[in-house]
MMTF fields as JSON, N, C-alpha, C and O atoms, coordinates in Angstrom:
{
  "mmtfVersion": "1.0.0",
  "mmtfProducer": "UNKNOWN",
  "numBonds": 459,
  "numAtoms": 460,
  "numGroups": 115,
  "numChains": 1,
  "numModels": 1,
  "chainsPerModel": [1],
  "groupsPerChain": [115],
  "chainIdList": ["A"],
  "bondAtomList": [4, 2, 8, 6, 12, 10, 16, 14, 20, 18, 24, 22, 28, 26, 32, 30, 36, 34, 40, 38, 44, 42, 48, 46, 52, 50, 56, 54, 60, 58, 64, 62, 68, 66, 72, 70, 76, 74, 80, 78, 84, 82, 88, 86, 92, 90, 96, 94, 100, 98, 104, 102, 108, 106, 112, 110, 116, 114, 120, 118, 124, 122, 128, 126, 132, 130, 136, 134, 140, 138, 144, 142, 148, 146, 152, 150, 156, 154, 160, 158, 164, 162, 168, 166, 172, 170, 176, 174, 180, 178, 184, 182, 188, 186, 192, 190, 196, 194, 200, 198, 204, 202, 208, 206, 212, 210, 216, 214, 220, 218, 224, 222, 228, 226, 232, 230, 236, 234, 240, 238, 244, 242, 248, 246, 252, 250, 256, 254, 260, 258, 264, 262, 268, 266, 272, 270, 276, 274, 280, 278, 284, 282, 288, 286, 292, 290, 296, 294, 300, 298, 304, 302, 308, 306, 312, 310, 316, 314, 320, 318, 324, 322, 328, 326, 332, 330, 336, 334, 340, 338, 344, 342, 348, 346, 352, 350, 356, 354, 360, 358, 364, 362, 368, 366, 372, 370, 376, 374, 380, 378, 384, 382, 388, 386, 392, 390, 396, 394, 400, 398, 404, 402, 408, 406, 412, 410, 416, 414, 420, 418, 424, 422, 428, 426, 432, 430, 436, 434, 440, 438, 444, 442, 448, 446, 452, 450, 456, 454],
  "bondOrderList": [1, 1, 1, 1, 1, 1, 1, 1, 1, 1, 1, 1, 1, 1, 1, 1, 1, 1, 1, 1, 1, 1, 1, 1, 1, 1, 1, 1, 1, 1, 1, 1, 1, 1, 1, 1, 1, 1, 1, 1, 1, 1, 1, 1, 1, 1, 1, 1, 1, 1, 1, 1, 1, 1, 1, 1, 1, 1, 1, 1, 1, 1, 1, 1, 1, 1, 1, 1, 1, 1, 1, 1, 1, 1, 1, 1, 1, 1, 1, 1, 1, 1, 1, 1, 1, 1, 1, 1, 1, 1, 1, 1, 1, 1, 1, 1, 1, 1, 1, 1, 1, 1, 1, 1, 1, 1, 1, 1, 1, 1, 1, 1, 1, 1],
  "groupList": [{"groupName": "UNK", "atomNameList": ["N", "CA", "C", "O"], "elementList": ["N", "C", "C", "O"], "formalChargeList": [0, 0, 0, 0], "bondAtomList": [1, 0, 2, 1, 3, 2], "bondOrderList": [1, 1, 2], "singleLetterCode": "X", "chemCompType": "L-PEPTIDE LINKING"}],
  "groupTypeList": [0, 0, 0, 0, 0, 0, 0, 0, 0, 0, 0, 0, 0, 0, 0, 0, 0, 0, 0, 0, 0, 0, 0, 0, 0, 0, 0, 0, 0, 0, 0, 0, 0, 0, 0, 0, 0, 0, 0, 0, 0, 0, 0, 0, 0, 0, 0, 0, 0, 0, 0, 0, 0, 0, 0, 0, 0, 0, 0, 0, 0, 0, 0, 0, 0, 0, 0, 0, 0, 0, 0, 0, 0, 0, 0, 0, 0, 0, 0, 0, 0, 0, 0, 0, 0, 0, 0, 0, 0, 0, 0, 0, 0, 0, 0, 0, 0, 0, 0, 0, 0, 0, 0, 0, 0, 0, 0, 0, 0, 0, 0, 0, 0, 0, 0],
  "groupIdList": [1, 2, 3, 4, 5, 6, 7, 8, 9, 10, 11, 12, 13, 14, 15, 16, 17, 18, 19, 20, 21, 22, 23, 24, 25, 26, 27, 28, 29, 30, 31, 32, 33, 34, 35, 36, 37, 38, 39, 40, 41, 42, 43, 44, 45, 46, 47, 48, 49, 50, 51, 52, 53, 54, 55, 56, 57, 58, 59, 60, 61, 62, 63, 64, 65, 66, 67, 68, 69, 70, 71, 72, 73, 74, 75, 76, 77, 78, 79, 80, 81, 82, 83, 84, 85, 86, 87, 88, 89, 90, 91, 92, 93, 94, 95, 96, 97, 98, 99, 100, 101, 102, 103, 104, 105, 106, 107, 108, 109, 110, 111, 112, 113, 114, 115],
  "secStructList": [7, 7, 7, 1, 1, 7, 7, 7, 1, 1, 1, 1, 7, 6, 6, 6, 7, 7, 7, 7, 7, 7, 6, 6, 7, 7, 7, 7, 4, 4, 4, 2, 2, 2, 2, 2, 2, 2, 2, 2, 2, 2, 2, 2, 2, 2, 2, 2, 2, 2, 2, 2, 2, 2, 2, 2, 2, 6, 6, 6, 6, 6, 4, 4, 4, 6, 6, 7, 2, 2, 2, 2, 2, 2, 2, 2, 2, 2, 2, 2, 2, 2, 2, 2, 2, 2, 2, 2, 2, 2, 2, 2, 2, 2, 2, 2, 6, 6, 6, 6, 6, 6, 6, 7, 7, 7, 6, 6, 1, 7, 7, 7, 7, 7, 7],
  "xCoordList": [28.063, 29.149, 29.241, 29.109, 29.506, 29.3, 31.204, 32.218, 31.18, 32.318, 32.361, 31.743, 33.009, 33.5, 34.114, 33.734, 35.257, 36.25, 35.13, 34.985, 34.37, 33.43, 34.124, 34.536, 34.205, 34.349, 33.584, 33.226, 32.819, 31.707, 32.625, 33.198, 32.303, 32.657, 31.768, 31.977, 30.996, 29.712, 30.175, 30.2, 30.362, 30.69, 31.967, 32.109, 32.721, 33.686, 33.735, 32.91, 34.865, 34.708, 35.686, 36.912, 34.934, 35.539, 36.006, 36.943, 35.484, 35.7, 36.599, 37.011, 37.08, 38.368, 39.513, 40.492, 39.607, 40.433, 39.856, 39.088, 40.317, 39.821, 40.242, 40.666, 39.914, 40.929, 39.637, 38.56, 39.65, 38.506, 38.474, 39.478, 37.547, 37.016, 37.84, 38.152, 38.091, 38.599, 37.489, 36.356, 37.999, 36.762, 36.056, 36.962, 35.293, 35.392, 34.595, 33.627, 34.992, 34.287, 32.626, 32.03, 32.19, 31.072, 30.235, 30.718, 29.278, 28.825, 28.156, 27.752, 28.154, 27.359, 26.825, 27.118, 26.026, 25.549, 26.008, 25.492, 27.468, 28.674, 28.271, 28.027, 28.171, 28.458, 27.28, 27.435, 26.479, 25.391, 25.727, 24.965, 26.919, 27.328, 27.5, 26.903, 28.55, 29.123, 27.444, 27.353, 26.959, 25.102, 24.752, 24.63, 24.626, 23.769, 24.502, 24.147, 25.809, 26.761, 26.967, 27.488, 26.405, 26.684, 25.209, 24.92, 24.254, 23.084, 22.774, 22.182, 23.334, 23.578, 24.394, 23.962, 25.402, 26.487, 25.376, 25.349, 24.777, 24.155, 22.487, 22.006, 22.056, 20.73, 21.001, 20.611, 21.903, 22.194, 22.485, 21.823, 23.412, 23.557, 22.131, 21.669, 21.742, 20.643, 19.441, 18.522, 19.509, 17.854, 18.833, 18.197, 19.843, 20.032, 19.814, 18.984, 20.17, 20.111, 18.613, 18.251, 17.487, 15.86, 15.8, 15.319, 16.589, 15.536, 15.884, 15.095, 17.454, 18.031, 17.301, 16.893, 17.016, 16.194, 14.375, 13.583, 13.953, 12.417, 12.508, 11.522, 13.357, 13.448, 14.069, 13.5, 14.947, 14.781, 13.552, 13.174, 12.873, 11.585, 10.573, 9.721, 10.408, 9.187, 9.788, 9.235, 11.111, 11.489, 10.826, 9.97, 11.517, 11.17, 9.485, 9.04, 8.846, 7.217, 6.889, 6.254, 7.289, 6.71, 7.058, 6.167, 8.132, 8.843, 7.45, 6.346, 8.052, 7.363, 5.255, 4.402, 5.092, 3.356, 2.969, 1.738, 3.437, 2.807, 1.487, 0.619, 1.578, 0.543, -0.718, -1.65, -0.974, -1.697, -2.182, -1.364, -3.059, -3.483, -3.107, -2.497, -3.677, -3.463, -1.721, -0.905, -1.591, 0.258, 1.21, 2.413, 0.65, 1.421, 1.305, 2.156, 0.003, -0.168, 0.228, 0.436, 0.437, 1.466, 2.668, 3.322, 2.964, 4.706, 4.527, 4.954, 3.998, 4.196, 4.441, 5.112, 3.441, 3.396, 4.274, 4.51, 5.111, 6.252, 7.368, 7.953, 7.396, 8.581, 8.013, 8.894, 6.77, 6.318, 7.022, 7.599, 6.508, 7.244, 8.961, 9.679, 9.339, 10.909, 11.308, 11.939, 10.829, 11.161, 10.725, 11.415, 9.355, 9.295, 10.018, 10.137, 10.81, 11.482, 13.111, 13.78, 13.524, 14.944, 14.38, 15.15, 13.073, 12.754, 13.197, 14.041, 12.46, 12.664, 14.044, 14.413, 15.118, 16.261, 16.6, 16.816, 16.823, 17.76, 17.296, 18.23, 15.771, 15.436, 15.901, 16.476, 15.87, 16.518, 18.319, 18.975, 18.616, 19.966, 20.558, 21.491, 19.864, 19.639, 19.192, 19.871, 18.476, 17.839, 19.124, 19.685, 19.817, 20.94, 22.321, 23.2, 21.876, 22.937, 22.788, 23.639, 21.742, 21.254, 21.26, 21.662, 20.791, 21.472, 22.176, 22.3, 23.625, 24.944, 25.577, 26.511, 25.179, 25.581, 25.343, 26.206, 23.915, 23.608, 23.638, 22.871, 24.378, 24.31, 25.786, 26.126, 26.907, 27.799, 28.227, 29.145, 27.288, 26.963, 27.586, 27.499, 28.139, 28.398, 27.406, 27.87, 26.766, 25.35, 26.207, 25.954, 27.141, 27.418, 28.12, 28.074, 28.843, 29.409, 28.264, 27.96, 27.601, 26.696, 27.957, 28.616, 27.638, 28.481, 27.836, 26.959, 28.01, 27.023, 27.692, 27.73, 27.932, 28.603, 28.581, 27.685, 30.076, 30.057, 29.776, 30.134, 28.841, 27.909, 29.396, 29.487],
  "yCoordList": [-2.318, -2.555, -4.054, -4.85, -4.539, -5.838, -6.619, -5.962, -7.188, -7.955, -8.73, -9.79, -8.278, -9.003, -10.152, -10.731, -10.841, -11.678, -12.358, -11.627, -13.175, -14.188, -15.59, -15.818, -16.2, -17.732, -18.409, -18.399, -19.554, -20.462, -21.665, -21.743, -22.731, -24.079, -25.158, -26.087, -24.495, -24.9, -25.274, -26.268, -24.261, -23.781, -24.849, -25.371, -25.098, -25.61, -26.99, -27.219, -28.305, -29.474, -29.578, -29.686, -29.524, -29.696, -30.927, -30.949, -31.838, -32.897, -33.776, -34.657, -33.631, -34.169, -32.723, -33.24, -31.868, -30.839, -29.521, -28.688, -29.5, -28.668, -26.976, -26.275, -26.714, -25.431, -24.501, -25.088, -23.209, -22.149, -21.686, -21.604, -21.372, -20.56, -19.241, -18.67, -18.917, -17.481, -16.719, -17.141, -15.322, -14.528, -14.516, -14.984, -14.314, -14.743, -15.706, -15.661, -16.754, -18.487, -18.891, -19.376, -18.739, -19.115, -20.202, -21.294, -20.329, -21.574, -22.226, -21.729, -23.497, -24.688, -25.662, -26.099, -26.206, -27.417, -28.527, -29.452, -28.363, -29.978, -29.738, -30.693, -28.348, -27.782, -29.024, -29.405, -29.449, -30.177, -31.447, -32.018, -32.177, -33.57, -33.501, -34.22, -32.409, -32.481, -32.391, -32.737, -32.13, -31.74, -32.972, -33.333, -33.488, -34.778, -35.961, -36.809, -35.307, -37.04, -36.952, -37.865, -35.338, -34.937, -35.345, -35.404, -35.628, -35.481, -37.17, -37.65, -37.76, -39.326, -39.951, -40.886, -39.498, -39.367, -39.352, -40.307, -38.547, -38.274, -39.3, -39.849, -39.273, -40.618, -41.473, -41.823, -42.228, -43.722, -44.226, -45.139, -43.734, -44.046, -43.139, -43.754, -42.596, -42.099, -43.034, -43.155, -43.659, -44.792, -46.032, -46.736, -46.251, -47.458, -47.114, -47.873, -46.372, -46.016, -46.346, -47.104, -45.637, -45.608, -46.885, -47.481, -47.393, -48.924, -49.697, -50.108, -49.699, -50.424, -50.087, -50.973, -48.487, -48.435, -48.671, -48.615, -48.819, -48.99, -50.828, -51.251, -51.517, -52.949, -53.116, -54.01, -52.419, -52.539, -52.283, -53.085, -51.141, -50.882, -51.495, -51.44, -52.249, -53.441, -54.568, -55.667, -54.288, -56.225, -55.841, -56.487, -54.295, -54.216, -54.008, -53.971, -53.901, -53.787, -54.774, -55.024, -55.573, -57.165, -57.816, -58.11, -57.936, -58.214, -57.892, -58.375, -57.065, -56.245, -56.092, -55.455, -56.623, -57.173, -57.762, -57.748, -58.395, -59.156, -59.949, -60.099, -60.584, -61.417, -60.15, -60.783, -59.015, -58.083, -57.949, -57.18, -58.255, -58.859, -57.632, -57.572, -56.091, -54.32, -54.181, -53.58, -54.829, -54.369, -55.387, -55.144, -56.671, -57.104, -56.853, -56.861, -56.664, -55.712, -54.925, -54.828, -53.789, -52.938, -53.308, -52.779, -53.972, -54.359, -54.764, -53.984, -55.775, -56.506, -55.617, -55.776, -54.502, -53.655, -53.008, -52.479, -52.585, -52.023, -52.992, -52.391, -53.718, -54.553, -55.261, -55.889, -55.313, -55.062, -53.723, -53.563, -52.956, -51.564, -51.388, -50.682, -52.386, -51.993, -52.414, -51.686, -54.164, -55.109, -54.948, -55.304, -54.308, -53.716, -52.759, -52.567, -51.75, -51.075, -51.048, -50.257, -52.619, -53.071, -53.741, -53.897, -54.239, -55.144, -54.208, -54.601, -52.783, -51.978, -51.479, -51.541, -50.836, -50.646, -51.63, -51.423, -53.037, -54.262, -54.109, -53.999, -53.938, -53.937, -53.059, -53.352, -51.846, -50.708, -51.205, -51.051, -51.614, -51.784, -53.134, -52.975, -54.205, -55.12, -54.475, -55.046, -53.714, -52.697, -52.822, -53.716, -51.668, -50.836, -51.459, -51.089, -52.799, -53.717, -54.518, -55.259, -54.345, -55.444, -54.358, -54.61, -53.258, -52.097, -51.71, -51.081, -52.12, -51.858, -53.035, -52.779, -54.064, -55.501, -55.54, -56.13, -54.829, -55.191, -53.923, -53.771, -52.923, -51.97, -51.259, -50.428, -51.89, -51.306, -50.198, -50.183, -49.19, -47.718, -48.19, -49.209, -47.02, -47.072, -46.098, -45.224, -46.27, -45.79, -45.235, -44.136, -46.241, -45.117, -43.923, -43.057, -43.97, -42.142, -41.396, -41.907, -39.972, -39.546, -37.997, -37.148, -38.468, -37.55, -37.163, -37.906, -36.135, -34.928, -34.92, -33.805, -35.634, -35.439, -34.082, -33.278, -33.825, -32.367, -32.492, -33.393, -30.947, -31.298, -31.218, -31.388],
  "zCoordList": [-217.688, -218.612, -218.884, -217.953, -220.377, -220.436, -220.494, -220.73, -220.383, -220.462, -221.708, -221.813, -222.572, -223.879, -224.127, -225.146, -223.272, -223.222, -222.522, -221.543, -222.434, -221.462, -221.768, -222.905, -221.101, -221.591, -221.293, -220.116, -222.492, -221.951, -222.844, -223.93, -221.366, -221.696, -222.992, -223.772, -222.647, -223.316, -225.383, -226.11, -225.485, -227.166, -227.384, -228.49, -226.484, -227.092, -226.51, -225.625, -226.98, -226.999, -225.761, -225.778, -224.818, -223.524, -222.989, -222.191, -223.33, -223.119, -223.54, -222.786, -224.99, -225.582, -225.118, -224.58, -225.139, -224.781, -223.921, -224.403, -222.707, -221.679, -221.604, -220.686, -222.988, -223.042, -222.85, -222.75, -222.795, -222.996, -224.088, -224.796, -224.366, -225.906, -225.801, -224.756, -226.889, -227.119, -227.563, -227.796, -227.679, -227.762, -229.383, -230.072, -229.981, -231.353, -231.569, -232.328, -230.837, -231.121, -231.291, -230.329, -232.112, -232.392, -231.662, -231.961, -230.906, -230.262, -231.471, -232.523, -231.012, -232.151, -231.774, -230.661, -232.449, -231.462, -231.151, -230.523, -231.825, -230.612, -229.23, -228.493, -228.763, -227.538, -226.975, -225.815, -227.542, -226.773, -226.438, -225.658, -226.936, -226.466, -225.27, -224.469, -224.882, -223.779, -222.603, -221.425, -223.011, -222.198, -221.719, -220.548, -222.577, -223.144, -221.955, -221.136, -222.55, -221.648, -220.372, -219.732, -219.627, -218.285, -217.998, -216.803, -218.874, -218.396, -218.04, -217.073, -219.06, -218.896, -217.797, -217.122, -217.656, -216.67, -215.308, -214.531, -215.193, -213.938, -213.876, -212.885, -214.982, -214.593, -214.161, -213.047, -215.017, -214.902, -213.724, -213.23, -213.203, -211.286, -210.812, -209.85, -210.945, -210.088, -210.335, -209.524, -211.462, -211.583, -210.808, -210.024, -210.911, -209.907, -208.612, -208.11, -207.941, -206.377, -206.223, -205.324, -207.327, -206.836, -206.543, -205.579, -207.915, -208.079, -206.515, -205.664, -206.54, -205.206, -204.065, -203.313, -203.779, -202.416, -203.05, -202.109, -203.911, -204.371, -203.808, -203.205, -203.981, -204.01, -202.011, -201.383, -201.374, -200.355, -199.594, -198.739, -199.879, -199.113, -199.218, -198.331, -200.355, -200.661, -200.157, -200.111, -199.706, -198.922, -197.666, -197.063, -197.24, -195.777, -195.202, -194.055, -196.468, -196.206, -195.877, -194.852, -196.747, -197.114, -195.548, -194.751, -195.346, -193.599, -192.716, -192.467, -192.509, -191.217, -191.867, -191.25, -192.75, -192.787, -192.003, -192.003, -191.176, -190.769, -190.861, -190.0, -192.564, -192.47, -192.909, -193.404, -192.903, -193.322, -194.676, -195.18, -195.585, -196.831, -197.439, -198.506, -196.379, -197.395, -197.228, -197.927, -196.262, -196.833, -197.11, -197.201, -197.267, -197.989, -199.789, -200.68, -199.779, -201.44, -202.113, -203.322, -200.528, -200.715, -200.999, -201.898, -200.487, -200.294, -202.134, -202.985, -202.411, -203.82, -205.229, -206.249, -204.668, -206.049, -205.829, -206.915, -204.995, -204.103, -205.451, -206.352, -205.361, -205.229, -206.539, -207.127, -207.135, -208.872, -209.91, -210.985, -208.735, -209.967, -209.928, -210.637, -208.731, -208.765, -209.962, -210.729, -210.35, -211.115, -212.443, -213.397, -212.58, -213.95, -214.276, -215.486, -213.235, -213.879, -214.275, -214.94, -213.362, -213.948, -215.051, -215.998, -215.192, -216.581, -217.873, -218.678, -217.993, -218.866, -219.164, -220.337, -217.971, -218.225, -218.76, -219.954, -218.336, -219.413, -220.313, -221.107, -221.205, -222.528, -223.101, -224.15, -222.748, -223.211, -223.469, -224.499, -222.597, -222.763, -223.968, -224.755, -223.846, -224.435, -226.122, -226.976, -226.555, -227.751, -227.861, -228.494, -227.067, -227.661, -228.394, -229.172, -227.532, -227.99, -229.09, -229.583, -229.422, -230.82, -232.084, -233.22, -231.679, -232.801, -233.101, -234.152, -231.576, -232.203, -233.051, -233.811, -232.956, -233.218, -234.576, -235.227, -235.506, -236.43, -237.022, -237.973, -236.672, -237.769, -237.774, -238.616, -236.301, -236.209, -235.303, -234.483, -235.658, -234.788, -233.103, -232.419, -232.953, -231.717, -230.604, -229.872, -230.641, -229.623, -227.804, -227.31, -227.134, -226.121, -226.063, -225.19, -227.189, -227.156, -228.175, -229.254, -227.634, -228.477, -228.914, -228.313, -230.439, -231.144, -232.05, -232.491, -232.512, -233.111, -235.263, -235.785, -235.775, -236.988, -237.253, -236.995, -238.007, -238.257, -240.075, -240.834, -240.443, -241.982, -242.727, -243.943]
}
């Protein structure tokens, strides 16, 4: 037996108003902001934590080398890829900011125009 009355958060704009869909309600693709910004919501602290422990563990390689030519190499590219990869986030972020600057657009809320 199926259940008719279902409610999905999804379909509706949960995020400016936390109400449930009624039965009826058509899903659309607003429903995908709310996706998108949970999905953002959740990278952004998760690439800092890598980078922070990718950049502790190439300090602590580099330390404890002792003078070892294969691990202090290790350690470097260790502590190369941390730094290329805060290099790229600031560019990325730095982009985002020169596109909002010169065109206006507001780039951190992603909003879906309705046709």
């Amino acid at each position: 037996m199926i259940k008719k009355n279902l409610v999905f958060l999804a379909q509706s704009d949960w995020t400016q108003n936390p109400t449930y869909v009624q039965e009826g309600d058509i899903p659309t693709i607003q429903g995908i902001e709310g996706i998108v910004a949970n999905i953002l919501n959740i990278i952004v602290p998760v690439v800092g934590i890598i980078l922070l422990i990718m950049l502790i563990m190439g300090g602590f390689q580099y330390i404890t080398s002792g003078g070892e030519t294969e691990q202090t190499a290790k350690a470097k590219k260790t502590l190369t890829a941390a730094l290329a990869g805060l290099l790229v986030v600031l560019g990325a972020w730095l982009i985002i900011k020169l596109i909002e600057k010169f065109t206006g657009l507001n780039l951190h809320e992603f909003k879906i125009p309705n046709p």
